[in-house]
N, C-alpha and C positions, 0 to 999 in steps of 0.2 A: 724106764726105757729098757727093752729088751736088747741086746748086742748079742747079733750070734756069735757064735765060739770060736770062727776061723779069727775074728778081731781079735778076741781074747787071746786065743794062741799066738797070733803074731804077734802083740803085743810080752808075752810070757816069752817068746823066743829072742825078740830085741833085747830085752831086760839081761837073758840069758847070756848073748853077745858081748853086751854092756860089759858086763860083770868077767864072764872068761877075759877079754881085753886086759880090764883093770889091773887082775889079778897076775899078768905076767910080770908086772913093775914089782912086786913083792919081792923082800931077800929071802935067800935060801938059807936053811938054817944048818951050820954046820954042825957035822957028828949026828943029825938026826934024818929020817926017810920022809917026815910028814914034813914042811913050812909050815907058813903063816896062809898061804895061799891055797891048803890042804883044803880046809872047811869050806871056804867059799867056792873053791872048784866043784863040791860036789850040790853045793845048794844050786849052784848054777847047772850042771849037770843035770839036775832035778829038774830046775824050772825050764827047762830045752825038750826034757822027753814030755813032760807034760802040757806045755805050749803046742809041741807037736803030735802030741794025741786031738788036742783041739783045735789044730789047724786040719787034722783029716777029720773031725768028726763035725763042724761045721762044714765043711768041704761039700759031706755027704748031705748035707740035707737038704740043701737048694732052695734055702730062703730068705727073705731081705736080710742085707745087713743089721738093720738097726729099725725098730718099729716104736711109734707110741702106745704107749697104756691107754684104757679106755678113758680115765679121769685126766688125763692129758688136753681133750681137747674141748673142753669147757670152759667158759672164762675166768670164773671163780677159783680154781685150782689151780687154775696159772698167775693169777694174781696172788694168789698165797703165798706159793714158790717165788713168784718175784720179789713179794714183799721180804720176805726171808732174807733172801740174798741183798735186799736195800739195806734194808733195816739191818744186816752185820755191819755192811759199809758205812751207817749213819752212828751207828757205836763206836766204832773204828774214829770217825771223826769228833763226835760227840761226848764222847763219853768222860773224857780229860775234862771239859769245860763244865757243862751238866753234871756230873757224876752219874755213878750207876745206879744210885735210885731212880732217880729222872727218865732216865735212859731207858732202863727197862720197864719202866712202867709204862711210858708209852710203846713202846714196841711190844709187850706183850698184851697190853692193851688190841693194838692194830694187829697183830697176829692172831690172838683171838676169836676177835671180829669178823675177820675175814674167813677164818675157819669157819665160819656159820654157828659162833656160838652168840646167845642173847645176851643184852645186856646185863640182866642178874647175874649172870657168871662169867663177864666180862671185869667187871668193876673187883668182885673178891681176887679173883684169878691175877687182875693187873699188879694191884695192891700187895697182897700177899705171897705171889712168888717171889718179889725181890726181895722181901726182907727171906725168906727163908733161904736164896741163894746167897745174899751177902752172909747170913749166921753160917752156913755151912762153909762158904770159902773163908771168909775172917775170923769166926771162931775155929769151926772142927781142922780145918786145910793150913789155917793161916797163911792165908794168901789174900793184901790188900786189895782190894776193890778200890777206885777211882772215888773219892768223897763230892770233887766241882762245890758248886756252891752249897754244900751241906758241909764244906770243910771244917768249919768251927762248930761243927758236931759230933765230930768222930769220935769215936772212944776206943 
């Protein structure tokens, strides 16, 4: 999705607002010229003159707000992207009870697939990402992954 700049800038200028606000609650640091409220005054400072370059430089151009990409308005690519976003939520719920083998084998499975890939390289792709994501987050990261009923397998 294309967003012209005047959003973007307003958006960098709110942020901006946010941020100066915040920053008057900060204590002031005795015997010193800088605070605590020094650095962030100026990131925000930042994000105001540059928010408001792109509030006048969408300003200037005089065209839609926000438009679709070409692959946008086909059904297959919108089923993808939705799938996407199901399939996090369906992990979200599933993934505790299933584990994440399970889990992501069928979602990368249906992800896949609907990317327009065949089945020969649906089936490797399903199978073999998970085990290589779980070896990199449980071995290299050491970060558990959800076992569900593969639990009396874990190692």
């Amino acid at each position: 999705m294309k967003v012209n700049d005047a959003v973007t800038g307003v958006a960098l200028l709110a942020l901006a607002a946010v941020l100066l606000w915040h920053i008057q609650g900060f204590p002031e640091m005795p015997g010193q010229k800088f605070g605590p409220a020094w650095f962030p005054g100026l990131i925000a400072i930042g994000l105001g003159v540059c928010g408001a370059r792109l509030v006048y430089a969408g300003a200037r151009r005089r065209g839609p707000w926000m438009t679709l990409p070409e692959w946008a308005h086909g059904g297959r690519p919108l089923a993808a992207v939705a799938s996407v976003l199901g399939g996090l939520g369906f992990y979200i719920i599933a993934a505790d009870t299933l584990g994440f083998h399970f889990t992501a084998l069928m979602l990368m499975a249906l992800w896949t697939r609907l990317m327009g890939a065949s089945w020969r390289i649906v089936v490797p792709v399903a199978v073999l990402a998970p085990i290589v994501i779980h070896l990199a987050f449980y071995k290299l990261l050491r970060i558990p992954l959800p076992w569900g009923v593969l639990e009396r397998f874990a190692f």
